[in-house]
C-alpha positions as CSV (number, residue, x, y, z in Angstrom):
1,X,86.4,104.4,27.0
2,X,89.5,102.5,27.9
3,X,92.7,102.4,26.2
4,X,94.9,99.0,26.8
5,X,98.8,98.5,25.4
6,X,99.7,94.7,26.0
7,X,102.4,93.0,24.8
8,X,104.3,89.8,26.3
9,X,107.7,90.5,24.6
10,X,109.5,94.4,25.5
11,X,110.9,93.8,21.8
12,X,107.5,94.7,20.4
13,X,107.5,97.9,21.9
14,X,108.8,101.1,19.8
15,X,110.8,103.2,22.0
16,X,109.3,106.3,22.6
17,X,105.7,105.3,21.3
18,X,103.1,107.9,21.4
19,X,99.7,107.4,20.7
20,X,97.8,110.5,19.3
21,X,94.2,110.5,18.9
22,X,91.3,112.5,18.5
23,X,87.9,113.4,18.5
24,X,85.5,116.2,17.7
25,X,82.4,117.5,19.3
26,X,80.3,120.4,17.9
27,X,80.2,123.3,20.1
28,X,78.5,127.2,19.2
29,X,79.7,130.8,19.9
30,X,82.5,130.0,21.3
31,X,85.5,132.5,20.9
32,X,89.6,131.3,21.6
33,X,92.8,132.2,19.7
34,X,92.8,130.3,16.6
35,X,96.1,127.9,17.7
36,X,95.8,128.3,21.5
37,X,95.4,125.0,23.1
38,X,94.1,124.5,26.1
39,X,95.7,121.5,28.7
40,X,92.6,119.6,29.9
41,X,94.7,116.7,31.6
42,X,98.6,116.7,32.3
43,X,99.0,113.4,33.9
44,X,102.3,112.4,34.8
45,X,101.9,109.4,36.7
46,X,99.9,107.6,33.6
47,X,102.3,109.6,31.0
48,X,99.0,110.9,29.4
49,X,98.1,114.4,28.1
50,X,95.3,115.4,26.6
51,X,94.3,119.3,25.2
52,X,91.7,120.6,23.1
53,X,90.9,123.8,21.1
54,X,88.6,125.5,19.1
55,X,88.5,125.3,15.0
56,X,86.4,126.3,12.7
57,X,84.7,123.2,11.6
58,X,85.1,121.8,8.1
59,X,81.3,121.2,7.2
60,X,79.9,124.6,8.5
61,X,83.0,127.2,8.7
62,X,80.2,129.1,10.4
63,X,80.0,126.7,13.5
64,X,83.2,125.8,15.0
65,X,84.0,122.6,16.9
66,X,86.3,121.2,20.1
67,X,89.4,118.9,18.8
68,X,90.6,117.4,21.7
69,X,94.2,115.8,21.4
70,X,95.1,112.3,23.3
71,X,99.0,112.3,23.5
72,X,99.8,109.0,25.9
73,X,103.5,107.9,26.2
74,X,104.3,104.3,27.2
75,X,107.5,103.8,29.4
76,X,109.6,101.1,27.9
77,X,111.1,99.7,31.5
78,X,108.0,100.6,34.0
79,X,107.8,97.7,36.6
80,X,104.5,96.2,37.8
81,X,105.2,98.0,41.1
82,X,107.4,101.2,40.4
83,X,109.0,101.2,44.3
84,X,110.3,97.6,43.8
85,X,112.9,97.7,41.0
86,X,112.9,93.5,41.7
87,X,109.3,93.2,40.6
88,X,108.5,92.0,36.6
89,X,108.5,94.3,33.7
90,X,105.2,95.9,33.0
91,X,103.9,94.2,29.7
92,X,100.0,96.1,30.1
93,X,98.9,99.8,30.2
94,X,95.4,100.8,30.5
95,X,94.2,104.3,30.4
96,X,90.2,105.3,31.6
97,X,89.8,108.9,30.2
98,X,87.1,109.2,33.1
99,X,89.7,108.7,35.5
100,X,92.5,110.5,33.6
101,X,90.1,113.6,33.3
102,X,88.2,113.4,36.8
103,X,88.5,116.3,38.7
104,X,88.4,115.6,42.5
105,X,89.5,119.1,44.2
106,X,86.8,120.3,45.9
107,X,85.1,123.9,45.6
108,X,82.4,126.1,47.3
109,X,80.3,127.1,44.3
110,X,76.7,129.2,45.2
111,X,73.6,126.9,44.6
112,X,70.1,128.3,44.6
113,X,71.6,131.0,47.1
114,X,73.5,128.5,49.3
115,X,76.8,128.0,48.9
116,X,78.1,123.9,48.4
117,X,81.3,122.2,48.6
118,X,81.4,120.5,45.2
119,X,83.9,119.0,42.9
120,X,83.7,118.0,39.0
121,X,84.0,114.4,39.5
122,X,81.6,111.8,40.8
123,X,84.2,108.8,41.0
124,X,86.8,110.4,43.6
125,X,86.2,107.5,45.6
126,X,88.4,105.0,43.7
127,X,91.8,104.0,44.9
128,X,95.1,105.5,44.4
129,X,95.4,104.9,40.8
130,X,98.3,102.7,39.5
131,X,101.4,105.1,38.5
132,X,103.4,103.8,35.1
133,X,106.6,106.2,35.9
134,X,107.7,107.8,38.7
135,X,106.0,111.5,39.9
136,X,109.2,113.6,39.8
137,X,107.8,115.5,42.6
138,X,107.6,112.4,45.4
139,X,110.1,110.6,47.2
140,X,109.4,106.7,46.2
141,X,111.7,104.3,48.7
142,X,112.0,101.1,48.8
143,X,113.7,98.4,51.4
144,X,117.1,96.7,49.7
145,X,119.9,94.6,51.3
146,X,123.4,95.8,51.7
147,X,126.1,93.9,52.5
148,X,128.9,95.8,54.8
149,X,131.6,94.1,56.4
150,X,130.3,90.4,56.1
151,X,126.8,91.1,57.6
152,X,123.5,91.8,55.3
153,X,121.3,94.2,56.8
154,X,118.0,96.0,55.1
155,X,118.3,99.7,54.7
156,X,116.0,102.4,53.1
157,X,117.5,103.5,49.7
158,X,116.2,106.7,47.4
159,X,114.5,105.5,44.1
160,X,113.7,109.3,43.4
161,X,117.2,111.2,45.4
162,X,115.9,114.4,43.9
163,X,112.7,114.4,45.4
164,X,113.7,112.4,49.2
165,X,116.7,114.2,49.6
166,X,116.1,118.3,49.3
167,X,118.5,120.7,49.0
């Protein structure tokens, strides 16, 4: 399933929107902590989190079920192309949970008595996906003019200082 924000006008947006959604799937014997949740996705380049946990479910209390939680924040003043503060204001947002959840680390696992390199996810082979907000953790430049002394030159500048520039 896809989830798409649009909107031609930044007005329309409410600042600090969150969407919250979610969705049950019935599950058997299994035991967790009545309020622990666990983090299935933390995604900071789409804004998107999503966790689930066990509850008893409300048509059998016998049988318990999986509520999974959807919590996806929309940045008011993302650009079309994060590294280029020039570029337009980003007016849509759209959000694949099989790429938010894909899984594309790779891990020897024993097969049949053989062990395999494997990973969780099938669709690894994708591009880069397209980042709504800066990763806090990487250095994002980007080529600006400065004028100095009557002459314009192009230098490399810092959009993320923190993260280019280490103690």
């Amino acid at each position: 399933k896809a989830f798409t924000f649009h909107g031609r006008n930044r007005r329309q947006w409410i600042k600090g929107f969150s969407l919250h959604l979610s969705w049950k799937n019935s599950l058997f014997n299994l035991s967790q902590d009545e309020n622990e949740r666990i983090v299935l996705v933390d995604n900071k380049c789409k804004c998107a989190r999503i966790t689930s946990r066990i509850i008893p479910s409300a048509e059998d209390p016998s049988q318990d079920i999986v509520e999974r939680n959807i919590r996806i924040i929309v940045p008011l003043n993302s650009r079309e192309n994060i590294s280029d503060p020039t570029s337009p204001m980003r007016t849509k947002f759209v959000y694949h949970l099989s790429d938010l959840c894909k899984k594309c680390d790779t891990r020897e696992v024993e097969l049949e008595d053989q062990v395999v390199t494997a990973s969780q996810s099938n669709i690894c082979d994708r591009d880069t996906e397209t980042c709504y907000t800066y990763d806090r953790n990487k250095c994002y430049t980007n080529r600006v003019k400065l004028n100095y002394r009557g002459q314009t030159k192009m230098v490399e500048t810092a959009l993320t200082p923190d993260s280019c520039y280490p103690d």
